[in-house]
N, C-alpha and C positions, 0 to 999 in steps of 0.2 A: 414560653416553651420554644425549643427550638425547633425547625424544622427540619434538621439532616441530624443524621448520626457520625455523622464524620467531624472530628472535631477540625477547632480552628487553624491548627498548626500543624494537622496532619499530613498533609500535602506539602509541606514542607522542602524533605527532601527529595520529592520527584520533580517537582516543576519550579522556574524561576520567573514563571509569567503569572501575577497575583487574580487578573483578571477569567484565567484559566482555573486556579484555584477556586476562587469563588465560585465560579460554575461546575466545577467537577465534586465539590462540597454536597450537591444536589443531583449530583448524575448516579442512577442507578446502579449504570455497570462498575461506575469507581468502587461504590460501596461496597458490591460484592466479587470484586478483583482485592480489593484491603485484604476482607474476607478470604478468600481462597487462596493470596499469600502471605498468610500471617507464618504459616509456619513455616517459610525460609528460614535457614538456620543463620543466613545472613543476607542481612537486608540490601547492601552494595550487591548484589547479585544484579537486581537492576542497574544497577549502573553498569559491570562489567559486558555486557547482554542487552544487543535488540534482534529485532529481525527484518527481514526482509519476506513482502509478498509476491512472487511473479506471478503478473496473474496470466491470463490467455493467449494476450496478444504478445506475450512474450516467450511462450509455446511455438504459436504460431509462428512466430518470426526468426526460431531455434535463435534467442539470444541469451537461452536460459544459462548452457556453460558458459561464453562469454563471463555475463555479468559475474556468476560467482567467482570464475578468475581472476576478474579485475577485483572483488572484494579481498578478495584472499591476500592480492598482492598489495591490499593498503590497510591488510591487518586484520578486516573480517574475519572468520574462522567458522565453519557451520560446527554447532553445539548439538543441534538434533533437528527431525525437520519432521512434515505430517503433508496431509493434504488438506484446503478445505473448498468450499465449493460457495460462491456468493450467490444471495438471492437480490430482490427486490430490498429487504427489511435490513438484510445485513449491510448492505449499500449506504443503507439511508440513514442507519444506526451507529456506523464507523464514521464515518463522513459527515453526522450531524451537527456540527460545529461550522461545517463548510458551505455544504449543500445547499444555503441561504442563499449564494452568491453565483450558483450553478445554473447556465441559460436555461433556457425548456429544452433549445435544443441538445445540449448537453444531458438532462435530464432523461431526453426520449433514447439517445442512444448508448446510457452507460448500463444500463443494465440487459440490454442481446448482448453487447460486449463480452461484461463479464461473467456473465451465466453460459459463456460459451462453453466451459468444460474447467476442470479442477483445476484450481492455483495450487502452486507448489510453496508453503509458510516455512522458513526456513531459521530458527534461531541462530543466532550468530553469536559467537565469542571475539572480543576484543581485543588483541592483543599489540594494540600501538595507539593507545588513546591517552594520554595526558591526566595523572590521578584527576585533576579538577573539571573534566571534561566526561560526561557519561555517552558509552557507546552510541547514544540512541539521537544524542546532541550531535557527535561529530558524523554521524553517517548523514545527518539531515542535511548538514553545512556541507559536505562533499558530494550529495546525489545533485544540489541543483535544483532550479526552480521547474515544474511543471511546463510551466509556457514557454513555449521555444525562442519566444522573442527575446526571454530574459537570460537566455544558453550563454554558459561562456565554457571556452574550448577544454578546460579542465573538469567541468563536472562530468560525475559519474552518467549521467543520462546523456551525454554529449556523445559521452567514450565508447557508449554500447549503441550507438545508435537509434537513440530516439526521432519516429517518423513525424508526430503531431502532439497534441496539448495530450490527447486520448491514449496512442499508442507511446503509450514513455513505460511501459513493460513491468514495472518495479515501484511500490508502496515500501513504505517506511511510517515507523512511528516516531515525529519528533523529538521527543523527550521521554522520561522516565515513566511519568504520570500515564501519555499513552502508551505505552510498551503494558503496563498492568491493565488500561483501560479496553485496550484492543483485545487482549491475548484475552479479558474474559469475553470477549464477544465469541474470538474461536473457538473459545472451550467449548461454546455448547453444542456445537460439532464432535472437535479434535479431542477434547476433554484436558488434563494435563498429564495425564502420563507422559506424553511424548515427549514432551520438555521438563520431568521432573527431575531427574538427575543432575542437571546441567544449574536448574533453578532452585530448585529446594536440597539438592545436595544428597540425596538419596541414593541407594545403591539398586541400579535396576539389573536383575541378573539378564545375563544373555542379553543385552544389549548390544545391539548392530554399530560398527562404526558409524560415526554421521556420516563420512562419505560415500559409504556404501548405501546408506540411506539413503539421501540423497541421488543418488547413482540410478536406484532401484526405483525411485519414486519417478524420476524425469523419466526415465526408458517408458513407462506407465503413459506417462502423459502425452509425449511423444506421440503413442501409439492412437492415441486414444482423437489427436489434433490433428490435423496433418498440416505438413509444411506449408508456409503461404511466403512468397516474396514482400505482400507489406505495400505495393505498387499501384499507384492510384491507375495510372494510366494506364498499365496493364490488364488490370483490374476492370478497367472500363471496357477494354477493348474483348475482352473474355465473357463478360456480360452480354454484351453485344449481338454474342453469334448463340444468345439463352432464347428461348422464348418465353412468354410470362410478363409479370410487369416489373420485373426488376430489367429484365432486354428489353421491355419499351425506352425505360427512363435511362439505358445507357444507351440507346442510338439516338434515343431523340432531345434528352434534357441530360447533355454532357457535358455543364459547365457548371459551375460551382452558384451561380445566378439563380440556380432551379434548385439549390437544396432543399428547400420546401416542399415541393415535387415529391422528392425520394422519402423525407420525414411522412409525407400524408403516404405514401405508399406503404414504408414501416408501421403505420396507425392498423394496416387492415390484413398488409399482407406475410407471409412467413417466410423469413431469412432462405437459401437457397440452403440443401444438403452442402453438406462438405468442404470442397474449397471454396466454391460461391459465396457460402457465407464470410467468409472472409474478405471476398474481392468487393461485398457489400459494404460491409465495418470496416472498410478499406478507407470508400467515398465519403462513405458519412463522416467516418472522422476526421479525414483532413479536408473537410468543407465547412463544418460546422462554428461558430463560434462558440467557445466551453462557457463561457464567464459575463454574466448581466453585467452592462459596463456604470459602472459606479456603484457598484454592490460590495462589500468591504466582507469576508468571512465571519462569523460571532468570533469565533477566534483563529487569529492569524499565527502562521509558523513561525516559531522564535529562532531568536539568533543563538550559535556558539558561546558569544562571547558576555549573552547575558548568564551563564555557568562562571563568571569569573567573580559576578557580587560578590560579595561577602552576607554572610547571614551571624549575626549574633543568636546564637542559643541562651535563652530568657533562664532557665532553669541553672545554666553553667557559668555564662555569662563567657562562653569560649566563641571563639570566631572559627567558623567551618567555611570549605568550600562545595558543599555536600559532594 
């Protein structure tokens, strides 16, 4: 008997990394994302469709217009948007593929991060991507790798100004496979109204422009974060004149030598109100090392141009590019 209800070939057309298949055969959320879009009236919908996540620190950093500009102007197109808000689980649950490979100290400081206040999920329409190429493939290939060491001056995280491994403002879903896999982790938030017309092709009456959406929901957030320059040194120096033990650890342990320091201090004590909290997730993230060095992800992010295979269909015996 077997143990997944996903059959063998299912996975098929969302992913081109077999090793991802196998495991996602057995991943919960796959099953019941199949599930919950079964009834697309067209299945390339994924393909045409990903999205992007801004989470906090890209509130914080008002990069949020930015980035969407720059998407728009390489073909992005918001389709619909929501809000959702990460915890501890949903961290660890998105990310589960990754997280293997994730320092302690990375681990201790991603979620005050991201539980700083609502991410803005923004579905996006495609409209400059290569029939063989799905949305969710070429935004990967043009966001750029997380670690700054690996920047090069054309990716999108370069462009919007990315500060550290931490602050790079903006999630994506690889490939197809994650776009269903993620979106159902949102749902049990967002649920899918919010993206059904766009994805299942439905007619939602009195639906808002996306960009008004959009428009409506950052003004929200805005409101809700307040501006932060993003500045470590600044950030120190404002620290400084706090009292408390976050102004100990920036007048007395203000080098990057003593991140340990500030980590044990995060173990006991609570992030500062306001902009503090910021000028804290300021230090920690650009001190920290994200990544156990020789740790490999369970599954690492594919390339573009492994979309260019060729797949023989057993049933047709026709060659697709899905």
């Amino acid at each position: 008997m077997p143990h997944t209800a996903i059959g063998a070939r299912a996975l098929d057309p969302l992913t081109r990394d077999p090793h991802k298949a196998k495991l996602y055969r057995y991943d919960p959320y796959v099953r019941e994302a199949l599930g919950s879009l079964a009834p697309m009236r067209d299945p390339g919908a994924l393909h045409r469709h990903t999205f992007v996540v801004l989470k906090p620190d890209a509130v914080a950093g008002r990069r949020c217009e930015l980035i969407l500009r720059t998407l728009r102007s390489e073909g992005w197109h918001p389709a619909a948007a929501t809000t959702v808000r990460f915890d501890p689980l949903l961290v660890r649950e998105l990310w589960r593929y990754q997280f293997n490979a994730a320092s302690a100290q990375r681990i201790a400081v991603v979620d005050p991060l991201l539980s700083s206040g609502r991410s803005l999920l923004v579905l996006l329409a495609d409209r400059n991507r290569p029939e063989w190429l799905p949305a969710s493939a070429r935004l990967t290939a043009a966001k750029g790798s997380a670690e700054p060491s690996a920047a090069r001056s054309t990716d999108l995280r370069t462009r919007i100004g990315r500060v550290n491994g931490l602050f790079n403002f903006m999630h994506t879903a690889d490939e197809p496979a994650d776009v269903a896999r993620e979106l159902q982790l949102f749902s049990y938030q967002a649920g899918w109204d919010w993206c059904a017309g766009p994805l299942f092709g439905t007619e939602v009456t009195g639906a808002a422009d996306p960009w008004e959406t959009v428009t409506t929901l950052l003004a929200e957030l805005e409101a809700e974060i307040p501006a932060h320059d993003l500045d470590v040194t600044a950030g120190i120096g404002r620290l400084a004149r706090q009292p408390g033990p976050w102004g100990d650890c920036a007048r007395d342990r203000a080098e990057p030598a003593h991140i340990d320091d500030w980590l044990g201090v995060l173990r006991h004590a609570p992030l500062p109100d306001g902009s503090g909290r910021w000028d804290v997730l300021t230090v920690l993230t650009s001190w920290i090392d994200c990544n156990e060095a020789g740790v490999l992800p369970i599954i690492a992010t594919g390339t573009a141009d492994a979309w260019r295979t060729e797949r023989t269909d057993e049933a047709t015996n026709e060659v697709t590019y899905a």
